[in-house]
C-alpha positions in Angstrom: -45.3 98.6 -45.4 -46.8 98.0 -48.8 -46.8 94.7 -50.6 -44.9 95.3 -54.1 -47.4 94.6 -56.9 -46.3 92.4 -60.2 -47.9 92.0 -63.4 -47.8 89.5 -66.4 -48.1 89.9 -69.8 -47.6 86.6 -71.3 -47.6 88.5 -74.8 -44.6 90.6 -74.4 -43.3 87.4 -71.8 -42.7 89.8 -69.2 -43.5 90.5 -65.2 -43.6 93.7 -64.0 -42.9 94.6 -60.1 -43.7 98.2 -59.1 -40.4 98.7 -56.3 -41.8 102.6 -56.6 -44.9 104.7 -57.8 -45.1 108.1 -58.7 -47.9 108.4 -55.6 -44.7 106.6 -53.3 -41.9 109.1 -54.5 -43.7 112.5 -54.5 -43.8 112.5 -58.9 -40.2 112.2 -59.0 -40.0 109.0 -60.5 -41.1 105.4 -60.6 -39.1 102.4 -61.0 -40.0 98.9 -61.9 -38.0 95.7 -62.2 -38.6 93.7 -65.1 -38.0 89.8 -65.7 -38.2 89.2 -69.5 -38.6 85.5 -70.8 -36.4 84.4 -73.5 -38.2 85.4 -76.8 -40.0 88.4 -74.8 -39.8 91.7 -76.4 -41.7 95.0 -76.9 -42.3 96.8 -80.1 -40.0 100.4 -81.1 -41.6 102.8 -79.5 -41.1 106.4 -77.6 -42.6 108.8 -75.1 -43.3 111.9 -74.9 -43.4 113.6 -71.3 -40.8 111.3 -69.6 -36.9 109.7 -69.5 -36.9 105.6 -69.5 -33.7 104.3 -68.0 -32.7 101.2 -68.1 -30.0 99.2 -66.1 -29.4 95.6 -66.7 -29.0 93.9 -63.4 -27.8 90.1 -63.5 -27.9 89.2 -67.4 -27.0 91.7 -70.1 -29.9 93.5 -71.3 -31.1 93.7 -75.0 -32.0 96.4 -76.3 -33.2 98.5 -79.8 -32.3 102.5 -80.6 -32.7 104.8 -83.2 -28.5 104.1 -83.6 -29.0 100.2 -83.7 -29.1 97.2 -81.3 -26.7 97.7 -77.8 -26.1 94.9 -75.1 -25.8 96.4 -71.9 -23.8 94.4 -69.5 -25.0 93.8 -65.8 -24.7 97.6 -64.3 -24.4 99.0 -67.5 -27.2 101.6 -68.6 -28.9 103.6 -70.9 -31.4 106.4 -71.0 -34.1 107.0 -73.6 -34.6 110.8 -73.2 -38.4 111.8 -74.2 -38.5 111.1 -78.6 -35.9 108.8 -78.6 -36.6 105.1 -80.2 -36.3 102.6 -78.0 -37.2 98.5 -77.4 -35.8 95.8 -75.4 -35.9 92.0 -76.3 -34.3 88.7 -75.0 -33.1 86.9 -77.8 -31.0 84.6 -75.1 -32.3 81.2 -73.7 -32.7 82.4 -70.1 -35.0 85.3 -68.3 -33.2 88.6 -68.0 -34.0 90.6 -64.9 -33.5 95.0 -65.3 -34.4 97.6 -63.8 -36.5 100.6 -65.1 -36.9 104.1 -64.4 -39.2 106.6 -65.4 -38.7 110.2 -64.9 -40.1 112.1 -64.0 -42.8 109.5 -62.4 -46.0 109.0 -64.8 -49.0 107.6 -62.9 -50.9 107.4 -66.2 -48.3 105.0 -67.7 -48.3 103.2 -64.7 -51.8 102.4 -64.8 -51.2 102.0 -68.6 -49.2 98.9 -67.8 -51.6 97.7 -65.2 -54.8 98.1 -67.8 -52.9 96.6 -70.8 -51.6 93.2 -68.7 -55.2 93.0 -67.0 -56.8 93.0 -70.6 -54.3 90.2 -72.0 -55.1 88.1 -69.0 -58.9 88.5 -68.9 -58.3 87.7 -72.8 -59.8 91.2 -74.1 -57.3 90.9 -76.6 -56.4 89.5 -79.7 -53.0 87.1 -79.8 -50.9 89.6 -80.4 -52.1 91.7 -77.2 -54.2 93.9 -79.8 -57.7 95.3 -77.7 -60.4 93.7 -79.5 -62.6 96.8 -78.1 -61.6 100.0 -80.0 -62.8 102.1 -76.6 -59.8 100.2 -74.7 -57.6 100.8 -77.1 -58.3 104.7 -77.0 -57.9 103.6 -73.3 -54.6 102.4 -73.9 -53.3 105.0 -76.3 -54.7 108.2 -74.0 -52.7 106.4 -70.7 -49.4 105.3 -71.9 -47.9 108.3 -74.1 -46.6 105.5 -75.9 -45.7 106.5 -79.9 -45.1 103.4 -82.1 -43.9 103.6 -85.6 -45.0 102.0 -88.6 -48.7 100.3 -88.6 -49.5 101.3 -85.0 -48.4 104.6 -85.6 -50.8 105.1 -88.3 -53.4 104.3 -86.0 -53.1 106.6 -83.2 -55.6 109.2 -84.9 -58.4 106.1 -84.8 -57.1 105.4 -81.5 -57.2 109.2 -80.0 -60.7 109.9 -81.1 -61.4 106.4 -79.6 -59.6 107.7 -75.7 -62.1 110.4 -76.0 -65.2 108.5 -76.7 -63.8 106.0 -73.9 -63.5 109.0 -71.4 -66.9 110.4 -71.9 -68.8 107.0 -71.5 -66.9 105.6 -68.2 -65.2 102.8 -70.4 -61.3 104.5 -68.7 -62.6 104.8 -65.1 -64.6 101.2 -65.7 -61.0 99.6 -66.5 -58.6 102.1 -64.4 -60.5 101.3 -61.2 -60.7 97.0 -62.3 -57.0 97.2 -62.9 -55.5 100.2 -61.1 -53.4 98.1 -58.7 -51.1 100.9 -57.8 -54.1 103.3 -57.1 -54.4 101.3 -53.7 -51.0 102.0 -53.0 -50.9 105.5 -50.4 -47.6 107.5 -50.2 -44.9 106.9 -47.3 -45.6 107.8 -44.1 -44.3 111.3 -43.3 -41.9 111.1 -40.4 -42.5 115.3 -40.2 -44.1 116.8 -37.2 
């Protein structure tokens, strides 16, 4: 059995536990659990190749859509199809704890999670969780299919022709394989003969 793996961004005031990879369920999806900090939040954002849905377990869960802010009570869900707007925040004075799940599973994403929180902590970033290196932010961009709005969205050009600059001089591997947690995690034993 496989230790779970967590990671911290003290930025967006989150930890992250990994309860399934894409590697662990064939590519049919991965699911995190998520404790948020009061005051934690992410910036509006979407993805492009996969669903994120969310399920608030023991707190209602906070979160921003194209349509407006919803409050999803414990059990309750919601699903941000592939283009669709999307955030979550805890405006509350206590952690919330929810469930996420990708699908179908993205690896890349997954490693885009563990890179990002392993460059806040080693403090490769600026306070806002910002790489100071443009190569890691190419590094960031190329991993997470991640689309912001607004600022950061008007950077992803800079930050594309930075993911390939990263990929041809070893600056992705470099961080991938200092970060890559879940890379060390090998799929379920097969019980077939």
């Amino acid at each position: 059995m496989t230790d779970l793996i967590s990671i911290e961004n003290p930025k967006n005031k989150d930890t992250v536990t990994f309860l399934a990879t894409g590697r662990q369920t064939g590519g049919e999806r991965t699911v995190l659990e998520v404790v948020l900090a009061p005051g934690g939040r992410n910036a509006l954002h979407y993805h492009t190749t996969f669903a994120e849905h969310f399920i608030a377990l023991d707190q209602p869960l906070q979160l921003a859509t194209r349509d407006g802010d919803i409050t999803l009570a414990p059990g309750e869900s919601f699903t941000a199809q592939p283009m669709v707007l999307h955030a979550f925040f805890n405006d509350r004075d206590h952690p919330v704890r929810f469930r996420v799940e990708l699908r179908p599973a993205n690896e890349s994403f997954e490693l885009f999670l563990q890179v990002a929180y392993g460059l806040i902590n080693d403090t490769f970033t600026l306070p806002g969780g910002f790489p100071i290196n443009p190569l890691y932010l190419g590094v960031l961009s190329r991993l997470g299919d991640t689309r912001y709005r607004g600022i950061l969205g008007a950077m992803m050009p800079i930050a594309s022709l930075m993911a390939r600059i990263a990929k041809a001089v070893g600056t992705e591997r470099r961080l991938v394989e200092k970060y890559g947690q879940t890379l060390m995690i090998s799929p379920p034993e097969s019980t077939d003969s």
